[in-house]
C-alpha positions in Angstrom: 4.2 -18.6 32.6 1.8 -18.5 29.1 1.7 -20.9 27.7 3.6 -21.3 24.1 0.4 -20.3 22.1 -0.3 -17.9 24.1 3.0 -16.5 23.8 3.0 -16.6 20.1 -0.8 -14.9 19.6 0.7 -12.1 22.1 4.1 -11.5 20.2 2.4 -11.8 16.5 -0.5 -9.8 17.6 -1.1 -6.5 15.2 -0.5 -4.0 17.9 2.9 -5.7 18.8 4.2 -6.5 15.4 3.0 -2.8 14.6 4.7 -1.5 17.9 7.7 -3.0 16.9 7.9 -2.5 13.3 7.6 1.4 14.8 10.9 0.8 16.4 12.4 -1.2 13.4 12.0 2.3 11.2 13.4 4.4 14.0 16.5 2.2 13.6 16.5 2.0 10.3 16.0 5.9 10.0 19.0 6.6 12.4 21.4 4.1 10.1 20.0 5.7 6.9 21.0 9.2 8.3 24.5 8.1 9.6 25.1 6.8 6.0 24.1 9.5 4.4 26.3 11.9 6.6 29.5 9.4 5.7 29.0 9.2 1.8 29.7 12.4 -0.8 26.4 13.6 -2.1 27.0 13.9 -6.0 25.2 16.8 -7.9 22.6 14.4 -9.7 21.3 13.4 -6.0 23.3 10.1 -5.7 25.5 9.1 -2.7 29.8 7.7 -3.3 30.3 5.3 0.0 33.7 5.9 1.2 35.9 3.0 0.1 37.1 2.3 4.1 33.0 2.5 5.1 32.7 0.2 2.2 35.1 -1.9 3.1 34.7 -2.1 7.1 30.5 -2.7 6.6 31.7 -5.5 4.1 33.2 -7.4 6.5 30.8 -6.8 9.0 28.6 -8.3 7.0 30.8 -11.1 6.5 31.2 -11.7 9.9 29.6 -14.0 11.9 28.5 -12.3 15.2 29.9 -14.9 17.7 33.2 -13.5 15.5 32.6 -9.5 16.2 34.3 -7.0 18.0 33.1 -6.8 21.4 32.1 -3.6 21.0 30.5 -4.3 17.3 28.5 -7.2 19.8 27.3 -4.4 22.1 26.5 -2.5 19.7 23.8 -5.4 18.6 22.9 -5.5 21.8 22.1 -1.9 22.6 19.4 -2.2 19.6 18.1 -5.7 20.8 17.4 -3.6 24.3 15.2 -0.8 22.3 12.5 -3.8 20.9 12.5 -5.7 24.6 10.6 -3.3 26.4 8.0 -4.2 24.0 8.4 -7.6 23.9 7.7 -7.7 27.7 5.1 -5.5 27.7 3.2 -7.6 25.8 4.0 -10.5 27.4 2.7 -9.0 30.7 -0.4 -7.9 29.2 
């Protein structure tokens, strides 16, 4: 096993924080899209949320996630498993 440092110069090396921040924008690109799709597109450009969508990410937000939804947890999980291959590639470099 490497030793903490080493584990810490491996995980905030450029190529890893850059890998990752790759997969962070893919993420945040697919959320941006979905979002987009759910609000009303006015005619100066500007999006309307939907009140529900407004409401329901609110208290998502609110919520702790020990406090989630099994299925809002899983769906957590599902995008901590897109940043691990990563993580243990570069651990196993």
């Amino acid at each position: 096993m490497p030793s903490p440092d080493r584990i810490r110069v491996v995980l905030e090396s450029g190529q890893t924080v850059e890998r990752l921040a790759a997969i962070e924008h893919e993420r945040w690109a697919h959320w941006q899209q979905y979002l987009h799709d759910q609000c009303e597109r006015k005619d100066d450009g500007s999006l309307v949320v939907p009140a529900e969508l407004a409401a329901r990410w609110k208290a998502q937000i609110e919520t702790p996630y020990a406090e989630l939804s099994e299925r809002e947890k899983e769906s957590d999980r599902e995008q901590v498993r897109r940043y691990l291959p990563v993580v243990i590639d570069a651990l196993n470099s």
